[in-house]
MDAnalysis code that builds the backbone (N, CA, C; Angstrom):
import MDAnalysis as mda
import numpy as np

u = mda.Universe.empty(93, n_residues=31, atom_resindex=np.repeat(np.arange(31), 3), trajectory=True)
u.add_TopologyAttr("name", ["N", "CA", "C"] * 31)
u.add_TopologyAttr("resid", np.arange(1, 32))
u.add_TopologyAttr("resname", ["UNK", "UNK", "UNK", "UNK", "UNK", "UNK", "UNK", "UNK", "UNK", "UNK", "UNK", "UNK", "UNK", "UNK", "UNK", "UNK", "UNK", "UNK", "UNK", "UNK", "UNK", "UNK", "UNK", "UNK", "UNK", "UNK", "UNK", "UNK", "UNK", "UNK", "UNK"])
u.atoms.positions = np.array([
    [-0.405, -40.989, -42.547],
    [-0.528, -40.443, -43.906],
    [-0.924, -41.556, -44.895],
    [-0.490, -42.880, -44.376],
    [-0.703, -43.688, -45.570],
    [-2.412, -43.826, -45.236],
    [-2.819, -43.889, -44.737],
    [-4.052, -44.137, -43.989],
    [-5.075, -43.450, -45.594],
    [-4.879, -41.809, -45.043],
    [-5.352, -40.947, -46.213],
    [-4.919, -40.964, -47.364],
    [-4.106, -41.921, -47.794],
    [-3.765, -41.974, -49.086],
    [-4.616, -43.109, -49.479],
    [-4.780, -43.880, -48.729],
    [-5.723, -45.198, -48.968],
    [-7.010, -44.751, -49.062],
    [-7.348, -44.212, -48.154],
    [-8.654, -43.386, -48.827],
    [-8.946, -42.812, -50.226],
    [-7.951, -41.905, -50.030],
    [-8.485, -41.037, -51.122],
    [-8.455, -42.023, -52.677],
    [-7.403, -42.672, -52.498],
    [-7.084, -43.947, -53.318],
    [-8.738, -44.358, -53.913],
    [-9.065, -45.322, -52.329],
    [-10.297, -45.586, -52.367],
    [-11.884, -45.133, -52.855],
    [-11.597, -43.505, -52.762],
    [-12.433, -42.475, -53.156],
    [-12.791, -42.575, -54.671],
    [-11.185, -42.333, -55.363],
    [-11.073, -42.104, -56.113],
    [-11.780, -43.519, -57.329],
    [-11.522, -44.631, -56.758],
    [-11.634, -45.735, -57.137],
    [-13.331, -45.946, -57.270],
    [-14.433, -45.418, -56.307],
    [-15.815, -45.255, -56.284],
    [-16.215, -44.453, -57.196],
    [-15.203, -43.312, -57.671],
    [-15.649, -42.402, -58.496],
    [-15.493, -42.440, -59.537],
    [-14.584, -43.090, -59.610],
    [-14.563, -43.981, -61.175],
    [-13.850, -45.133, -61.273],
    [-14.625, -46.250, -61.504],
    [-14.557, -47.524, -61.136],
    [-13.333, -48.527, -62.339],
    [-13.439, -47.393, -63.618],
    [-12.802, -48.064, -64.771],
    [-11.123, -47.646, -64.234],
    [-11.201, -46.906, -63.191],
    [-9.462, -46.563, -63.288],
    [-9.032, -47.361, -61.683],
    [-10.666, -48.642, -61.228],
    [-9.945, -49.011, -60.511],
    [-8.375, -50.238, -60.007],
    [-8.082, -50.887, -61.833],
    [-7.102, -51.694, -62.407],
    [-5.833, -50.461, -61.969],
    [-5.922, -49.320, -62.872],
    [-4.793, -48.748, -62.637],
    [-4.755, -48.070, -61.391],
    [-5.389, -47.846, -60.393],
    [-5.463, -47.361, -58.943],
    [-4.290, -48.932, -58.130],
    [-4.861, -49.796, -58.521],
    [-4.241, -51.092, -57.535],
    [-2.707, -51.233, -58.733],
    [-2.364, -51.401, -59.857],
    [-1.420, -51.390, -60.183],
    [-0.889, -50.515, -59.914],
    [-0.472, -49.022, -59.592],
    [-0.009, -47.965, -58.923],
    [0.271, -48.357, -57.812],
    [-0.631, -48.868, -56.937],
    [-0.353, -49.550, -55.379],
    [0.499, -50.453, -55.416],
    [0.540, -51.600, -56.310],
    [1.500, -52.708, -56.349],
    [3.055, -52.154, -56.763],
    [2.980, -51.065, -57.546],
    [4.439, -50.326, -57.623],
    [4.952, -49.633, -56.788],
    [4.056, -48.687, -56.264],
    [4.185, -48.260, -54.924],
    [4.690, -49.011, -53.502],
    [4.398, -50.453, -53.611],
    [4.918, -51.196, -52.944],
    [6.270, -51.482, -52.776],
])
């Protein structure tokens, strides 16, 4: 599952590139 969360993560991050700061800060909390 984490697999597809990294993706879509990732997806999401191509699709819009300005929310890719808050995509990886989400990840670092998520941590």
């Amino acid at each position: 599952m984490n697999a597809l969360r990294h993706a879509k993560q990732a997806y999401s991050a191509a699709k819009a590139p300005t929310r890719t700061v808050k995509n990886l800060e989400y990840d670092a909390i998520a941590r």
